[in-house]
MIGU-143010 format. One record per residue: residue in three letters; x, y, z of N, C-alpha, C in turn; residue number from 1. Coordinates in pm, 1 decimal, always signed. Layout:
N
+------+----------+----------+----------+----------+----------+----------+----------+----------+----------+-----+
: type :      n_u :      n_v :      n_w :     ca_u :     ca_v :     ca_w :      c_u :      c_v :      c_w : seq :
+------+----------+----------+----------+----------+----------+----------+----------+----------+----------+-----+
:  ala :        X :        Y :        Z :        X :        Y :        Z :        X :        Y :        Z : NUM :
...
+------+----------+----------+----------+----------+----------+----------+----------+----------+----------+-----+
END
This chain:
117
+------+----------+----------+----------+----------+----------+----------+----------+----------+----------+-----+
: type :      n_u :      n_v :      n_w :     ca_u :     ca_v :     ca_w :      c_u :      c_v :      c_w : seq :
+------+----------+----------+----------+----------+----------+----------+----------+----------+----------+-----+
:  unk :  +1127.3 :  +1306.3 :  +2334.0 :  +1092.8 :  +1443.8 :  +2298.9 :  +1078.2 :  +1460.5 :  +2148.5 :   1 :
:  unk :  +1165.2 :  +1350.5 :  +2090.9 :  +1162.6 :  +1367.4 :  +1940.5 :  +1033.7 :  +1338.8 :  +1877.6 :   2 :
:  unk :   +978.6 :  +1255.5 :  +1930.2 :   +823.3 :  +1218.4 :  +1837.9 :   +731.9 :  +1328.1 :  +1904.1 :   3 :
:  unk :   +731.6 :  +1366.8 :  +1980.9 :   +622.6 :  +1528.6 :  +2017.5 :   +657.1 :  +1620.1 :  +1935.9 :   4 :
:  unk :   +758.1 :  +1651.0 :  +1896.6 :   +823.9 :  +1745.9 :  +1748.9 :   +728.2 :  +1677.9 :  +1666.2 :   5 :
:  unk :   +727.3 :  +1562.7 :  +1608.2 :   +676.4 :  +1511.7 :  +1481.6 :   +540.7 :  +1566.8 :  +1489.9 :   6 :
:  unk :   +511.3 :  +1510.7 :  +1570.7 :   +313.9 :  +1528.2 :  +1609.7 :   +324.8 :  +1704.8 :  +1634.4 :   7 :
:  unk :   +382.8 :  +1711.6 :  +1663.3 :   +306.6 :  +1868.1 :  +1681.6 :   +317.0 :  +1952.5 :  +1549.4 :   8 :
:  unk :   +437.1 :  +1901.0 :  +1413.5 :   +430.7 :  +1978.1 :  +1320.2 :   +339.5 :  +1907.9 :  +1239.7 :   9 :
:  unk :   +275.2 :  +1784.0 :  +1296.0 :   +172.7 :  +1740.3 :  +1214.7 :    +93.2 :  +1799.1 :  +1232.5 :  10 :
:  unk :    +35.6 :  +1802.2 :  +1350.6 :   -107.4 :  +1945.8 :  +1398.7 :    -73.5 :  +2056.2 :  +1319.0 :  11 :
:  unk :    +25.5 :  +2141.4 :  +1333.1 :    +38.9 :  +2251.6 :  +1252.1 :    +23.7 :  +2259.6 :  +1097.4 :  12 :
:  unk :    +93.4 :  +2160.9 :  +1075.7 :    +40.1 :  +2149.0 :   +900.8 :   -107.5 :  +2110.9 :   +892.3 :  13 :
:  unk :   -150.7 :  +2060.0 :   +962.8 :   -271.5 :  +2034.5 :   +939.0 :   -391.6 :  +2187.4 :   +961.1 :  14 :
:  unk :   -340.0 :  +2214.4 :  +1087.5 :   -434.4 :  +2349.5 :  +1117.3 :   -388.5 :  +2481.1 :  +1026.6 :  15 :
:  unk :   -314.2 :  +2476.9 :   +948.3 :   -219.5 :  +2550.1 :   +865.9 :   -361.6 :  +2539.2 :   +724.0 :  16 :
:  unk :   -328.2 :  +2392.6 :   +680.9 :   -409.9 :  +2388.5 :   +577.0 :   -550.0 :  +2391.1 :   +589.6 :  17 :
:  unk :   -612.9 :  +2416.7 :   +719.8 :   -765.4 :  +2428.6 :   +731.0 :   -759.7 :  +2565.2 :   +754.1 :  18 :
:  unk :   -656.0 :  +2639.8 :   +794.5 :   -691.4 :  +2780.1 :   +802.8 :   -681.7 :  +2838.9 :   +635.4 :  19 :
:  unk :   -556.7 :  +2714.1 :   +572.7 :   -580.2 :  +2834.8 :   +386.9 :   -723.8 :  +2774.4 :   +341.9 :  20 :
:  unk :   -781.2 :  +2657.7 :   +342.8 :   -904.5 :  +2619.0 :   +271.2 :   -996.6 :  +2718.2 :   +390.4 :  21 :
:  unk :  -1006.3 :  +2800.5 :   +505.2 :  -1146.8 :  +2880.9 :   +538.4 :  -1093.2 :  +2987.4 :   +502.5 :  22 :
:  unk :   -944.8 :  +3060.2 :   +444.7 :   -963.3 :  +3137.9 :   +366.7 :   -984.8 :  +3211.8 :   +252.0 :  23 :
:  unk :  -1025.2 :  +3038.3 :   +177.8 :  -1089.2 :  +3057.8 :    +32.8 :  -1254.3 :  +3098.1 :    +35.6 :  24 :
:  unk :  -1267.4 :  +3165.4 :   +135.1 :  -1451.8 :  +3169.4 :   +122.2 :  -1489.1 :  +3226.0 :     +7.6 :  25 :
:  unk :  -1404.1 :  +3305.5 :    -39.6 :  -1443.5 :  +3405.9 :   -174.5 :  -1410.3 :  +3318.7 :   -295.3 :  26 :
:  unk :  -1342.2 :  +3168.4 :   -306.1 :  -1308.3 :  +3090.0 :   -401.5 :  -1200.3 :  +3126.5 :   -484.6 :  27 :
:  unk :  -1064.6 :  +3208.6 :   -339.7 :   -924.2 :  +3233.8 :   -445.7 :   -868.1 :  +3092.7 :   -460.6 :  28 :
:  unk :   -858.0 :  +3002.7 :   -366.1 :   -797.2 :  +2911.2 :   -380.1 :   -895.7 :  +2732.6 :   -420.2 :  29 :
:  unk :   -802.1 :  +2691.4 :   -507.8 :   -901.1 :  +2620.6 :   -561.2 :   -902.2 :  +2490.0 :   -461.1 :  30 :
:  unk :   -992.6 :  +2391.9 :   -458.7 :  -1015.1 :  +2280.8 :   -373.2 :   -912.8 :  +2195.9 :   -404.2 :  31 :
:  unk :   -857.3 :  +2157.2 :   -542.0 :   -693.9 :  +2087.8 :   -562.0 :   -618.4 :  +2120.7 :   -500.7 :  32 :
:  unk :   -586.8 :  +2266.1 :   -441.0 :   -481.8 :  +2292.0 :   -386.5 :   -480.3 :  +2244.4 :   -238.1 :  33 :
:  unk :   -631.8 :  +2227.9 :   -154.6 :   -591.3 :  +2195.3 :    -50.6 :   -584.7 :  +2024.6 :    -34.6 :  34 :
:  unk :   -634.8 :  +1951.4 :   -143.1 :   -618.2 :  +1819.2 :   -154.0 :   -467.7 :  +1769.8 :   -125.6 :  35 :
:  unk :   -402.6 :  +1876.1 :   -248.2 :   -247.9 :  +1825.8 :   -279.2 :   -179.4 :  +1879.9 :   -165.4 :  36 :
:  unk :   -199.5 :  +1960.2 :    -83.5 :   -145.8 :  +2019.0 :    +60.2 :   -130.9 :  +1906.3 :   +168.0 :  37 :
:  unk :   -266.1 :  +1831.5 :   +151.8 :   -285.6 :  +1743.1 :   +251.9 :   -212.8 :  +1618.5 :   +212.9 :  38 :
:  unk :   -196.6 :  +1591.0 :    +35.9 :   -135.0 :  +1500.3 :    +40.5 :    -11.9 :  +1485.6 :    +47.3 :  39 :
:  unk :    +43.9 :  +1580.6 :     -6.8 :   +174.5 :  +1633.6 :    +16.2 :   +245.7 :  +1585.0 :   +175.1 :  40 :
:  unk :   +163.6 :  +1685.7 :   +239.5 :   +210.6 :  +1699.6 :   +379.5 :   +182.9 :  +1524.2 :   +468.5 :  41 :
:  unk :   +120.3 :  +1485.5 :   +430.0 :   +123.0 :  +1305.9 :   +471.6 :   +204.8 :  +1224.3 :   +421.6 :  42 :
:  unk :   +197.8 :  +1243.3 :   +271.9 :   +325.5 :  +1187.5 :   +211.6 :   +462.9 :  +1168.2 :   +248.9 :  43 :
:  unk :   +500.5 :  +1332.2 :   +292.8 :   +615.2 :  +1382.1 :   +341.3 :   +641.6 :  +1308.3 :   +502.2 :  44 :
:  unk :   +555.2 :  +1341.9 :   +574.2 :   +525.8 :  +1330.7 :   +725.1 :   +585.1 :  +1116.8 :   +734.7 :  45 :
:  unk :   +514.5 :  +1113.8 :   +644.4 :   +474.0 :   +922.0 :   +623.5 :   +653.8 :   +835.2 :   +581.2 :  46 :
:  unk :   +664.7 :   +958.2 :   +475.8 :   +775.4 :   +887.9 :   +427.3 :   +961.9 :   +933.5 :   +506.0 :  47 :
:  unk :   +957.2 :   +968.0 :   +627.7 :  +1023.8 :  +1086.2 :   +635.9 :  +1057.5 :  +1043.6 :   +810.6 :  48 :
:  unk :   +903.1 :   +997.3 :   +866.5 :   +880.6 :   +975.1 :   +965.7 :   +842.9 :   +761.7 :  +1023.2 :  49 :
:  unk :   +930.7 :   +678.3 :  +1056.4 :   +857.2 :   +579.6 :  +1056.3 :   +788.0 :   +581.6 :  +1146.6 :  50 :
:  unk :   +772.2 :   +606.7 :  +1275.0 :   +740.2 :   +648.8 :  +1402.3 :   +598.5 :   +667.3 :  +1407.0 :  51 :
:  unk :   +462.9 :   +591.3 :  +1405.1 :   +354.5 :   +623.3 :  +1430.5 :   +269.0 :   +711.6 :  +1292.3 :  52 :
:  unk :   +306.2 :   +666.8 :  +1158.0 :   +256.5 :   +734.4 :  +1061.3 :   +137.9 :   +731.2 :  +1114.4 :  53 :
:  unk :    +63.9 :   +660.6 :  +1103.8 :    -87.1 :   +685.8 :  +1107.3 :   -135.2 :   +789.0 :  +1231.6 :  54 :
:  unk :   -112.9 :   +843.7 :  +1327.1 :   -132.1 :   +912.1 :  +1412.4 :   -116.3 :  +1073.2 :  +1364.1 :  55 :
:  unk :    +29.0 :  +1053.3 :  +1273.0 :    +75.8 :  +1172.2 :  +1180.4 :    -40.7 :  +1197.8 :  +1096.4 :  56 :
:  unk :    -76.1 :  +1128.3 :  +1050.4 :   -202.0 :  +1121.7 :   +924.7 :   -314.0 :  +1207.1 :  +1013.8 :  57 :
:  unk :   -369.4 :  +1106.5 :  +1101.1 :   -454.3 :  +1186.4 :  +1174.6 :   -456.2 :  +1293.6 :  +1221.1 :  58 :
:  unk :   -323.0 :  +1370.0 :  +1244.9 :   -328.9 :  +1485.1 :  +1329.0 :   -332.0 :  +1602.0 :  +1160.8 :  59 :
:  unk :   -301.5 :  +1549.2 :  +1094.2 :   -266.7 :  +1652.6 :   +939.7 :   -406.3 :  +1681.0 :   +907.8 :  60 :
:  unk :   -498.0 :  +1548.7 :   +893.5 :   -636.9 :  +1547.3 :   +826.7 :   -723.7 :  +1581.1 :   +929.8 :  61 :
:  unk :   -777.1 :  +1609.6 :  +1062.4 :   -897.8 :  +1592.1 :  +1124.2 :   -926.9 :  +1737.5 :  +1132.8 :  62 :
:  unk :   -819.6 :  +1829.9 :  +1125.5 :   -885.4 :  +1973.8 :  +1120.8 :   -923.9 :  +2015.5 :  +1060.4 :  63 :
:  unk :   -906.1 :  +1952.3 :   +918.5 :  -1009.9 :  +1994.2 :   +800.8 :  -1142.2 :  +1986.5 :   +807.0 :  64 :
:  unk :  -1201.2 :  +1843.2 :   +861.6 :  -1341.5 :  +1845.4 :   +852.0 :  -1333.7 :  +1909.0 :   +987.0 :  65 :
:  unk :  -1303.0 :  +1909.9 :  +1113.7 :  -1351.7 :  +1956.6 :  +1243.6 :  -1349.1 :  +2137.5 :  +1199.5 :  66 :
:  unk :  -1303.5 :  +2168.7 :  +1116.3 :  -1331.7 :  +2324.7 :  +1094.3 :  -1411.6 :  +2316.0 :  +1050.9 :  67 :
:  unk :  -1513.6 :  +2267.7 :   +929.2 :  -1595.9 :  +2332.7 :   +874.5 :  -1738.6 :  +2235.8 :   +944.3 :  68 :
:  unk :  -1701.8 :  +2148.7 :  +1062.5 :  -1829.5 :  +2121.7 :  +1128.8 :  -1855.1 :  +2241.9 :  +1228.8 :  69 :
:  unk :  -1746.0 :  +2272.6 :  +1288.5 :  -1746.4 :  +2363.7 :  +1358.4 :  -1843.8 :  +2477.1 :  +1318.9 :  70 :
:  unk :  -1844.7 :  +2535.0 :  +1231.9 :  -1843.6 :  +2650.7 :  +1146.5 :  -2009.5 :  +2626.1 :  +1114.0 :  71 :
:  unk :  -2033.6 :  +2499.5 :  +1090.5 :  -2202.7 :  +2443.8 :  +1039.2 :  -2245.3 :  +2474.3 :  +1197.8 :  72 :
:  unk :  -2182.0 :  +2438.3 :  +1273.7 :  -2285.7 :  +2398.9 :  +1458.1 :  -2280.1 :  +2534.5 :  +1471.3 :  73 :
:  unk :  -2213.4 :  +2655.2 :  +1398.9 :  -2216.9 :  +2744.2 :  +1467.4 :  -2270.1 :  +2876.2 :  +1358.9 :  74 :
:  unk :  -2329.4 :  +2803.3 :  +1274.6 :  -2406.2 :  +2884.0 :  +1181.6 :  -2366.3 :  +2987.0 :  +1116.2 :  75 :
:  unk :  -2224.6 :  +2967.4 :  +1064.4 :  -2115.0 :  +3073.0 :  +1016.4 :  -2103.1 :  +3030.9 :   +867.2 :  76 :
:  unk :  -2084.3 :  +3135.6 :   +791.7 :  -2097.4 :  +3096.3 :   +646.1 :  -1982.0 :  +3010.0 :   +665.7 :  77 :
:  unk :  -1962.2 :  +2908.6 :   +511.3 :  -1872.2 :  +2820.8 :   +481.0 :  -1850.3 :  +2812.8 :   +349.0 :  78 :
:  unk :  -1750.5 :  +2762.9 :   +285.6 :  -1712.5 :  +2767.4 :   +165.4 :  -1782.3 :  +2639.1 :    +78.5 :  79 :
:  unk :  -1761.1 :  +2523.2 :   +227.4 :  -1843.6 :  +2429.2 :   +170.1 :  -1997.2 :  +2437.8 :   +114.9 :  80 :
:  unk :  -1995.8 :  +2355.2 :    -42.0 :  -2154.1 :  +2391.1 :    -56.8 :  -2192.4 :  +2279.8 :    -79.2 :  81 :
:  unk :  -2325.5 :  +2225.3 :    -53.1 :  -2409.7 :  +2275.8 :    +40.9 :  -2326.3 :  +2240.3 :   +215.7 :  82 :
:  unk :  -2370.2 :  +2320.4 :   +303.0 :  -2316.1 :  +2333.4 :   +401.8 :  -2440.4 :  +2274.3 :   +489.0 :  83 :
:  unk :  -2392.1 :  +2099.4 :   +441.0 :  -2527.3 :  +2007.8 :   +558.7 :  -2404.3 :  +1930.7 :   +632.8 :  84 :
:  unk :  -2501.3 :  +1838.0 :   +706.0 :  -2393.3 :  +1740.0 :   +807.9 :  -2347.4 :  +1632.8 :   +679.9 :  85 :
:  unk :  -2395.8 :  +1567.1 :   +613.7 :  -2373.8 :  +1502.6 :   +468.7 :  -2279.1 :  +1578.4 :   +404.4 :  86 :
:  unk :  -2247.1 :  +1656.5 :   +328.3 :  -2128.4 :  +1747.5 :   +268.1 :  -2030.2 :  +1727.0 :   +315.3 :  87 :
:  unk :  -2031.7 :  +1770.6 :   +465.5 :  -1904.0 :  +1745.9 :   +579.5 :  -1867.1 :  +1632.8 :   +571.4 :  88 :
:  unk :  -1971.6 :  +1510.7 :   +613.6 :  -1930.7 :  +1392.5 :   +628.1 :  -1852.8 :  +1330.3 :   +473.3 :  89 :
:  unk :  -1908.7 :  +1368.1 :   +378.9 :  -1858.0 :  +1307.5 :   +271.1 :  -1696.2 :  +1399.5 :   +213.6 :  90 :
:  unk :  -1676.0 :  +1551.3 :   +248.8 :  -1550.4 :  +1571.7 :   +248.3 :  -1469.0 :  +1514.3 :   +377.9 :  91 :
:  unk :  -1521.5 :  +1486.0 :   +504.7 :  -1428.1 :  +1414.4 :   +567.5 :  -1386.5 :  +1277.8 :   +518.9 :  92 :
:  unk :  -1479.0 :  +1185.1 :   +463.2 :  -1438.0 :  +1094.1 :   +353.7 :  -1335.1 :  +1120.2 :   +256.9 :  93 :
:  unk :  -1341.1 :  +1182.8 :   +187.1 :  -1281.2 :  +1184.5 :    +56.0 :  -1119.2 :  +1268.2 :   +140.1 :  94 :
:  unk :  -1148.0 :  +1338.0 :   +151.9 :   -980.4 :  +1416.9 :   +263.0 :   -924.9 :  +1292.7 :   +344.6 :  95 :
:  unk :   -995.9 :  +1231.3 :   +400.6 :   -923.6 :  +1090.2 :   +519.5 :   -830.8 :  +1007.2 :   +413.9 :  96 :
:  unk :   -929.8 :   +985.2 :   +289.4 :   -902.9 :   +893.7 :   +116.4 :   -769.6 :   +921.1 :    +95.9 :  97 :
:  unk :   -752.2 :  +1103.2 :    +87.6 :   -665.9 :  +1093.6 :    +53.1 :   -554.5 :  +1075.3 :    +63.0 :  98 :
:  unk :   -520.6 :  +1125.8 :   +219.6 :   -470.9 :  +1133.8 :   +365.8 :   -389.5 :   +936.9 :   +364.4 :  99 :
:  unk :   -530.8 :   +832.9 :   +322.6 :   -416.5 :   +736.8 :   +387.1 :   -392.6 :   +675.5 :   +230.2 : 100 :
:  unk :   -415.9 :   +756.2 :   +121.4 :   -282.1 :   +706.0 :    -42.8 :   -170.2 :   +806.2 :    -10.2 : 101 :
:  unk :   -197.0 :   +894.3 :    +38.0 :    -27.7 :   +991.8 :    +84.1 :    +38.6 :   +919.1 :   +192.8 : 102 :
:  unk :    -30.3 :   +874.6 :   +287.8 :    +46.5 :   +775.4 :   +373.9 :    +82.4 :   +646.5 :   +289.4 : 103 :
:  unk :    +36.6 :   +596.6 :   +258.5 :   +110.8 :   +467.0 :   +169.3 :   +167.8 :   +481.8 :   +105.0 : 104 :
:  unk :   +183.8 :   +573.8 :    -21.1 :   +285.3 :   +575.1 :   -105.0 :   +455.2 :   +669.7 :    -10.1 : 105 :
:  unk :   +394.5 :   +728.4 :   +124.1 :   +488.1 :   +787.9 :   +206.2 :   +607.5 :   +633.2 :   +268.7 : 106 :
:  unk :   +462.1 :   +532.3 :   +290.0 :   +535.5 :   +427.3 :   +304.1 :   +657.1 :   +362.4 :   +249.8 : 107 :
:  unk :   +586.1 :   +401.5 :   +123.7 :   +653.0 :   +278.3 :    +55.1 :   +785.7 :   +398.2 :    -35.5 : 108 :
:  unk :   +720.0 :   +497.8 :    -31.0 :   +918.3 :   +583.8 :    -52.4 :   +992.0 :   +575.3 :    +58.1 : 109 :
:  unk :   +940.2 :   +557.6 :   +157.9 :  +1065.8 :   +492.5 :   +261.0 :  +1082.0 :   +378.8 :   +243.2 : 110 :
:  unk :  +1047.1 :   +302.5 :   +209.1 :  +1055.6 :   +163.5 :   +181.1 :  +1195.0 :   +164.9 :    +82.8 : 111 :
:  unk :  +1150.9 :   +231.4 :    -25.3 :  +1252.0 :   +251.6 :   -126.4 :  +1380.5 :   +335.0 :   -128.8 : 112 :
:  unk :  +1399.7 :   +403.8 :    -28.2 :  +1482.1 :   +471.7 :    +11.2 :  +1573.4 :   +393.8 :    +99.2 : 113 :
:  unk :  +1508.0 :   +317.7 :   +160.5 :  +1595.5 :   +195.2 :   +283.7 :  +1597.1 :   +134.4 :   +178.1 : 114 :
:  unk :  +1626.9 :    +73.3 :    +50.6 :  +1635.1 :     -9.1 :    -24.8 :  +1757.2 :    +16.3 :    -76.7 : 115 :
:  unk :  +1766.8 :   +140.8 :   -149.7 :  +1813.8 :   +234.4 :   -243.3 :  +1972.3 :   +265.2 :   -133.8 : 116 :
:  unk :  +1962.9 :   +305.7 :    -26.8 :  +2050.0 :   +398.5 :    +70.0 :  +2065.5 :   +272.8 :   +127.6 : 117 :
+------+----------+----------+----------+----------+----------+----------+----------+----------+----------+-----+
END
């Protein structure tokens, strides 16, 4: 039961931070902030959790781009600019990027923590 806790506050942080980046449409919040959200929250998840990091990763990062494809198939303004299938694809790149250096260095502070402790 304990690793369905993990995964499910991974979904939530994740759908958490795709709901604050679609509520920057007006550009209150800047694009660093949802970078460092995501990395943050993998970092944390990674280093915190040994149990299937990478699954954690995945569930934090895929709602980011699946919101704003969503949002393109369905012809709804977006914050992203330009708002093509390319844009998407290349912020799902660069968000995944960042997603697995927050997982590794999540790694490896557990690493150092089982070292340390």
């Amino acid at each position: 039961m304990k690793k369905y806790i993990i995964y499910i506050v991974s979904a939530v942080a994740g759908i958490t931070i795709s709901m604050i980046d679609n509520y920057a449409m007006n550009g209150e919040i800047s694009p660093i902030v949802i970078v460092m959200l995501l990395f943050l929250s993998v970092t944390a998840l990674s280093a915190f959790n040994p149990n299937n990091v990478w699954l954690n990763a995945l569930l934090v990062w895929i709602w980011l781009p699946a919101s704003h494809l969503i949002k393109h198939l369905l012809e709804m303004p977006d914050s992203i600019y330009p708002n093509t299938y390319k844009s998407i694809l290349l912020l799902a790149l660069f968000t995944f990027t960042i997603c697995i250096v927050g997982l590794l260095i999540g790694i490896g502070i557990r690493r150092v923590l089982r070292t340390v402790l």
